[in-house]
BALOBA-1460 file (C-alpha; in Angstrom, 3 decimals):
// residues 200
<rec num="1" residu="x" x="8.837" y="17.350" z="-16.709"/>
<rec num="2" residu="x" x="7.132" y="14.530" z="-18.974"/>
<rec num="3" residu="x" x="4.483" y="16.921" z="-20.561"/>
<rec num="4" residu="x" x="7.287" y="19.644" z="-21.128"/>
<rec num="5" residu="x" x="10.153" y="16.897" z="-22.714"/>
<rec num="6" residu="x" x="7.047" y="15.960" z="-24.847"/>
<rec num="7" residu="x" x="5.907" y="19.043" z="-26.289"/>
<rec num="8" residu="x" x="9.473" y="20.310" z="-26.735"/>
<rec num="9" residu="x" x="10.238" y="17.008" z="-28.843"/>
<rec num="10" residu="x" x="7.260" y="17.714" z="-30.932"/>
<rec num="11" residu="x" x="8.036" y="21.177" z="-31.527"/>
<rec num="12" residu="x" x="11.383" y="20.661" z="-32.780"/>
<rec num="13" residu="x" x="9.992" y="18.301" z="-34.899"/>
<rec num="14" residu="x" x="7.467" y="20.608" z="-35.765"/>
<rec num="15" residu="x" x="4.852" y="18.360" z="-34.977"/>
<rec num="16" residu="x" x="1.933" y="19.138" z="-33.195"/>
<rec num="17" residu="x" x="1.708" y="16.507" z="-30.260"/>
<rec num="18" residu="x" x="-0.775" y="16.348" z="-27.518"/>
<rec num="19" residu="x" x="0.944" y="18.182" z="-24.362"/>
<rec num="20" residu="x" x="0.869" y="15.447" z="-22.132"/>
<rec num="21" residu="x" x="2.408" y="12.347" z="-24.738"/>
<rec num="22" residu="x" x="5.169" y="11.616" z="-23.366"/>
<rec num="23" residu="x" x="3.414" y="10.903" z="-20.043"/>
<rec num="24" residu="x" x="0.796" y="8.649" z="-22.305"/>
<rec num="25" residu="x" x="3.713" y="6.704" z="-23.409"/>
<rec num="26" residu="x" x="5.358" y="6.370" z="-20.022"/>
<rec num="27" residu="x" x="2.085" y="4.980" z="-18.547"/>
<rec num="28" residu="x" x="1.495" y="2.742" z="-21.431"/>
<rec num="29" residu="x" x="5.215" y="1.320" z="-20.984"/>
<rec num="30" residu="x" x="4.710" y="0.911" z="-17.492"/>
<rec num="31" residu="x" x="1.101" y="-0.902" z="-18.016"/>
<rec num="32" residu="x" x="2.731" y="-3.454" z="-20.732"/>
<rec num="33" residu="x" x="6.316" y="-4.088" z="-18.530"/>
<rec num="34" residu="x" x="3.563" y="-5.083" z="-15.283"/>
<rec num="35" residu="x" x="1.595" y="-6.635" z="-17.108"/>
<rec num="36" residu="x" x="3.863" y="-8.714" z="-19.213"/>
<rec num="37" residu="x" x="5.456" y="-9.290" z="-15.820"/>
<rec num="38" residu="x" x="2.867" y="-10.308" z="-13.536"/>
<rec num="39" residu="x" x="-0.200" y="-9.976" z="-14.809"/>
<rec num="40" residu="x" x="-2.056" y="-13.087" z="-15.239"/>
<rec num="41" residu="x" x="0.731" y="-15.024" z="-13.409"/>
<rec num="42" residu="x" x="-0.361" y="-17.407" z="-10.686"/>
<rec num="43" residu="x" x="3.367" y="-17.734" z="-9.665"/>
<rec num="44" residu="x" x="3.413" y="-14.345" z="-8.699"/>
<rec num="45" residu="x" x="0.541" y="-14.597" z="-7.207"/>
<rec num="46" residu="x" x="1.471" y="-17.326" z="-5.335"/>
<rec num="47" residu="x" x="4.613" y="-15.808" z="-4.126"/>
<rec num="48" residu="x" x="2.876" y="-12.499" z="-2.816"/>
<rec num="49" residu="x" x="0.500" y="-14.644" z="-0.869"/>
<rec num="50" residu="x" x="3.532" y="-16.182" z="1.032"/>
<rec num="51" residu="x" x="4.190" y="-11.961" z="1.592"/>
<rec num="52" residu="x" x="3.238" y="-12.080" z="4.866"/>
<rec num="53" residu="x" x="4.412" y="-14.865" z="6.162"/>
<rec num="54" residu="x" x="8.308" y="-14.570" z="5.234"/>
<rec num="55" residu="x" x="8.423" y="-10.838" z="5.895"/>
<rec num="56" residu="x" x="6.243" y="-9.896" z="8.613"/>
<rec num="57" residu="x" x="5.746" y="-12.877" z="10.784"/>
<rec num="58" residu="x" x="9.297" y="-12.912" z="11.862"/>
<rec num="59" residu="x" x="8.740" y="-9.526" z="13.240"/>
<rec num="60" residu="x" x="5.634" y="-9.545" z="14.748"/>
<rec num="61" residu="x" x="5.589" y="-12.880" z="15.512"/>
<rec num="62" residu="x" x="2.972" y="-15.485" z="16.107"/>
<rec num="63" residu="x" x="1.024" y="-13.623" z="19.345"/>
<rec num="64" residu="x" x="-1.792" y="-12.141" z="17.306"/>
<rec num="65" residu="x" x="-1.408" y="-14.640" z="13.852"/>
<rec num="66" residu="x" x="-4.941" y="-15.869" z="13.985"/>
<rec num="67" residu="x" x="-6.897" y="-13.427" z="15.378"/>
<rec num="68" residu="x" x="-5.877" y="-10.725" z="12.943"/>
<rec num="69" residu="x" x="-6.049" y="-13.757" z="9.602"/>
<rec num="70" residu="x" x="-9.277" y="-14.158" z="11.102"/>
<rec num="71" residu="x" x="-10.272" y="-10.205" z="11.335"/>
<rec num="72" residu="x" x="-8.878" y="-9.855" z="7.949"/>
<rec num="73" residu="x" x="-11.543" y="-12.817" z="6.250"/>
<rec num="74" residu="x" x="-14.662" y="-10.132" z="7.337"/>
<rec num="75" residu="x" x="-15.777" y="-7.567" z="4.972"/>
<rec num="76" residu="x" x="-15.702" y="-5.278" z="8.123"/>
<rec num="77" residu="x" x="-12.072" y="-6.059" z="8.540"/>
<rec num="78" residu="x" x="-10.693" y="-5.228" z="5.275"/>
<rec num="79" residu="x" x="-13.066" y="-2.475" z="4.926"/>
<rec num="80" residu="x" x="-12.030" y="-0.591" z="7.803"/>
<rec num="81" residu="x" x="-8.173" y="-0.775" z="6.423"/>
<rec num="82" residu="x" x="-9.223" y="0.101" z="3.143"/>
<rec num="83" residu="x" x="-11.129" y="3.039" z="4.722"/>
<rec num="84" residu="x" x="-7.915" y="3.810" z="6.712"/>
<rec num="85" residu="x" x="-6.193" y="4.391" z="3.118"/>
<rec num="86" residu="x" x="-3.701" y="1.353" z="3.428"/>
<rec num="87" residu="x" x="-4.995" y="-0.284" z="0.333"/>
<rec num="88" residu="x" x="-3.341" y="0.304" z="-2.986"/>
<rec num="89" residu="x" x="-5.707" y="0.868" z="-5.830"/>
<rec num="90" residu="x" x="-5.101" y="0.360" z="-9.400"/>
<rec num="91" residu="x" x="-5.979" y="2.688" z="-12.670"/>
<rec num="92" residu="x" x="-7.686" y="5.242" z="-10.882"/>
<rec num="93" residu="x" x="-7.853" y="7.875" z="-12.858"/>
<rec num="94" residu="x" x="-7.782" y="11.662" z="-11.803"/>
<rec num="95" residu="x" x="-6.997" y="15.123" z="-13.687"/>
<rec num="96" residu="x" x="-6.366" y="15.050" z="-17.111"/>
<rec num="97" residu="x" x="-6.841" y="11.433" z="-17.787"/>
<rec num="98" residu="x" x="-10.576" y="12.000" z="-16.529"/>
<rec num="99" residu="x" x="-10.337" y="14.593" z="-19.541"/>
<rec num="100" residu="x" x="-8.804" y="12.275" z="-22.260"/>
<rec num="101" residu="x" x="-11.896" y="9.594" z="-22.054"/>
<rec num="102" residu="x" x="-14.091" y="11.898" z="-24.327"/>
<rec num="103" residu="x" x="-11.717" y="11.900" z="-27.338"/>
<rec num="104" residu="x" x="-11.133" y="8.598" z="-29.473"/>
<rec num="105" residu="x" x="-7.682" y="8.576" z="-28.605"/>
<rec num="106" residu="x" x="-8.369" y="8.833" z="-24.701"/>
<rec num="107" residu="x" x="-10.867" y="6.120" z="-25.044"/>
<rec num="108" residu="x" x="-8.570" y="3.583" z="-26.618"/>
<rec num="109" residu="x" x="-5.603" y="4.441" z="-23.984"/>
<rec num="110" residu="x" x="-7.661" y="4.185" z="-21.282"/>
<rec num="111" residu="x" x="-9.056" y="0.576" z="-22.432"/>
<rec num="112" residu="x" x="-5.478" y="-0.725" z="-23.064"/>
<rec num="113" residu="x" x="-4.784" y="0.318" z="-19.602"/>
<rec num="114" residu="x" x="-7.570" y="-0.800" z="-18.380"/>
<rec num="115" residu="x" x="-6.882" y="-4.170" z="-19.970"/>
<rec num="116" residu="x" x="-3.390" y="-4.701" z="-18.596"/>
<rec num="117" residu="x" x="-4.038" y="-3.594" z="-15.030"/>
<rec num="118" residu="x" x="-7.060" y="-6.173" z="-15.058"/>
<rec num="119" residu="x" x="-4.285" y="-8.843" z="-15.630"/>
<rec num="120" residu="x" x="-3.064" y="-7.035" z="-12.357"/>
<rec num="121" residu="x" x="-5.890" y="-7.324" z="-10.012"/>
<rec num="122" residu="x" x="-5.080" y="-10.661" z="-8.529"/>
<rec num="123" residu="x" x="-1.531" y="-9.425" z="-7.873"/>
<rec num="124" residu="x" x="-3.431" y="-6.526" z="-5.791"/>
<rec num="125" residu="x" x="-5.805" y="-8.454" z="-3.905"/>
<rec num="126" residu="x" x="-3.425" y="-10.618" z="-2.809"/>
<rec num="127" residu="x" x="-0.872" y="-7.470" z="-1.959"/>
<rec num="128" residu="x" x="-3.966" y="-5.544" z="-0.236"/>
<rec num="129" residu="x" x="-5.084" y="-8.680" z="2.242"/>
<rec num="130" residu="x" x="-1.103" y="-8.466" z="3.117"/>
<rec num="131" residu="x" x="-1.709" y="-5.556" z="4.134"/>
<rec num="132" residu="x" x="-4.447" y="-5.701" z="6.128"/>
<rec num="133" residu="x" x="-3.168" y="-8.688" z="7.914"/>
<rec num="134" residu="x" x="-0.124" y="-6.413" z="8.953"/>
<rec num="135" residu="x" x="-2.595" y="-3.731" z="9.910"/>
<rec num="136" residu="x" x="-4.363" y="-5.978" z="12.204"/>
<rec num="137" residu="x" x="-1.651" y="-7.826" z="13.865"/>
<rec num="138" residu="x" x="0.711" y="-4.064" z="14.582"/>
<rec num="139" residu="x" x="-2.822" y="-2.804" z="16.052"/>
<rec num="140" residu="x" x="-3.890" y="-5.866" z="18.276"/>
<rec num="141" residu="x" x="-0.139" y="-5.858" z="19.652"/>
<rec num="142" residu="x" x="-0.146" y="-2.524" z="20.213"/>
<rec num="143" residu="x" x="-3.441" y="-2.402" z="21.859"/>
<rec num="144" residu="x" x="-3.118" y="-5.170" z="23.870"/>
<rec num="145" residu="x" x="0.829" y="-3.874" z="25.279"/>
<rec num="146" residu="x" x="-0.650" y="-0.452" z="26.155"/>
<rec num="147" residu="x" x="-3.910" y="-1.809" z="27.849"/>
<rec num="148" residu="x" x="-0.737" y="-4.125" z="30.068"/>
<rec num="149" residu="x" x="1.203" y="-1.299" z="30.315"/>
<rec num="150" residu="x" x="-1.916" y="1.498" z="31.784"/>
<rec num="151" residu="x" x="-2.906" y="-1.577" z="34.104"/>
<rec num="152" residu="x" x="0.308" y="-1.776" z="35.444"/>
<rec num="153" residu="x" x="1.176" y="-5.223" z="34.384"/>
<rec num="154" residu="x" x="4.219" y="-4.086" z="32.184"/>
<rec num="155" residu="x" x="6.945" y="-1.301" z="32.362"/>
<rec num="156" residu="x" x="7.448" y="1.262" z="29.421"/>
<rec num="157" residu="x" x="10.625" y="-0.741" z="28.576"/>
<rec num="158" residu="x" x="8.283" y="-3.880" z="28.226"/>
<rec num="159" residu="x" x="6.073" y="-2.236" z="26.000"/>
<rec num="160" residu="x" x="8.291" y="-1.144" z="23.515"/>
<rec num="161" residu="x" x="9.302" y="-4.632" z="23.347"/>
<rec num="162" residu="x" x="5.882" y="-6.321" z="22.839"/>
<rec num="163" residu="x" x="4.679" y="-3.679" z="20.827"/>
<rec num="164" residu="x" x="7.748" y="-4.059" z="18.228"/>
<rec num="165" residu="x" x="8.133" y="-0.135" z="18.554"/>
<rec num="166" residu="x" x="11.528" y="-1.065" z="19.346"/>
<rec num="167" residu="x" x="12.200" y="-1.981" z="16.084"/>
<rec num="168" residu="x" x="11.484" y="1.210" z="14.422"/>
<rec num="169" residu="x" x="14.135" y="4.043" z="13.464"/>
<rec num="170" residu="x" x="14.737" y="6.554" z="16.433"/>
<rec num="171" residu="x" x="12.663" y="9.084" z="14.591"/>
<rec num="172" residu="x" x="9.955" y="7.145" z="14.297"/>
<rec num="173" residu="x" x="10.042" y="6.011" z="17.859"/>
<rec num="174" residu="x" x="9.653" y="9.287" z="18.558"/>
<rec num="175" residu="x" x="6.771" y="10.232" z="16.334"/>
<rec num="176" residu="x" x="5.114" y="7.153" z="17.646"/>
<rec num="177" residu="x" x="6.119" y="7.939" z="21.302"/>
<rec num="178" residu="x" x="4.519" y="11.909" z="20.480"/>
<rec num="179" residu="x" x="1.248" y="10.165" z="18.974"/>
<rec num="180" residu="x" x="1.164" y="8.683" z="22.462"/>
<rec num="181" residu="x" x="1.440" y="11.749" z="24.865"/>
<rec num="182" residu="x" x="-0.963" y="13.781" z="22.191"/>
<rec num="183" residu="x" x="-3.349" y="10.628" z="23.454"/>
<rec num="184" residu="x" x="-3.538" y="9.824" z="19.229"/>
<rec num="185" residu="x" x="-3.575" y="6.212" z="19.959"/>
<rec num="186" residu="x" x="-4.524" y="5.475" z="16.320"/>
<rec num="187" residu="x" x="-2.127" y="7.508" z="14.324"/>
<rec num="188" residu="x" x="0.414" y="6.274" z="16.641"/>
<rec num="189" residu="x" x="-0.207" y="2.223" z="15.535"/>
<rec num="190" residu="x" x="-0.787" y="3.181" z="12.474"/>
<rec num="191" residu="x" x="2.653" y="4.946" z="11.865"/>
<rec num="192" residu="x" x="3.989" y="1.922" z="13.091"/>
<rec num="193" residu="x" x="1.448" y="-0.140" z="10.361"/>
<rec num="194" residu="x" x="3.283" y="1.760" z="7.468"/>
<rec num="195" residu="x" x="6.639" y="0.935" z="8.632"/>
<rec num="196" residu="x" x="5.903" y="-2.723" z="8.678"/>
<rec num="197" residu="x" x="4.326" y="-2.535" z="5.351"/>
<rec num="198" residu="x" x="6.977" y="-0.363" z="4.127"/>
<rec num="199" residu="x" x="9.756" y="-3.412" z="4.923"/>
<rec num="200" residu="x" x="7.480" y="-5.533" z="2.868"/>
């Protein structure tokens, strides 16, 4: 819609634009409201650090706190939730803007960018190792309520409890509860993983 508005702006103007401006300018807005603000903003920062702790500790709760802060402090930890595709990455580029970087005008966008999502990257650490530590704790929970529940030591009832999937929208109870029968152990945690991360 962007690269059409665009183009049909510059033709009535008869201008010749490139056919993808008004999607330049977009991105460039978006880059300088971030970045203006929270880039480069400890307070922000700050604030996302505490993330966690105010959103997603009062639903999962304190059971599996430590172990998964601790899993989360390995390299192997947050690389296997970064593998997962949990981690939001910033300016990657793909498609045309791969193109623009070999004219002088590409170059110079892509720097500004670059620039104002560097002011960023603490912001996205700190929002990534949130994640993580939600993707640790929903897994350990869930692993360790359906290991009680296939010894025996817990009914079905119980483990919808302890494994928060009772706190999930009917639908996605029964996703999750699908997952389970297909024997998809992982997708089934980590469909409960996104919801978490998605009330953060």
């Amino acid at each position: 819609f962007l690269d059409t508005w665009g183009s049909n702006i510059g033709n009535k103007l008869g201008v010749s634009v490139p056919p993808d401006l008004a999607r330049r300018a977009t991105n460039m807005a978006m880059d300088t409201m971030y970045s203006g603000g929270m880039g480069a903003n400890p307070g922000t920062v700050f604030r996302n650090a505490l993330q966690y702790d105010m959103l997603s500790y009062p639903r999962l709760g304190p059971k599996f706190y430590r172990q998964a802060l601790e899993k989360v402090m390995t390299k192997d930890g947050l690389k296997i939730v970064s593998d997962r595709g949990f981690f939001v990455d910033l300016a990657v580029p793909y498609g045309e803007e791969l193109a623009e970087t070999v004219s002088l005008g590409g170059k110079v966008g892509n720097l500004y960018r670059e620039g104002a999502q560097a002011t960023l990257k603490p912001f996205s650490m700190v929002d990534n190792v949130n994640r993580a530590r939600v993707y640790w704790t929903v897994r350990y929970q869930f692993e360790d309520a359906l290991a009680r529940y296939n010894s025996g030591k817990i009914n079905w009832k119980q483990f919808e409890k302890e494994s928060d999937l009772i706190s999930l929208s009917p639908s996605d109870r029964n996703i999750v509860r699908q997952n389970l029968v297909n024997g998809k152990i992982t997708e089934a945690y980590e469909h409960m993983v996104r919801d978490v991360i998605d009330d953060t």
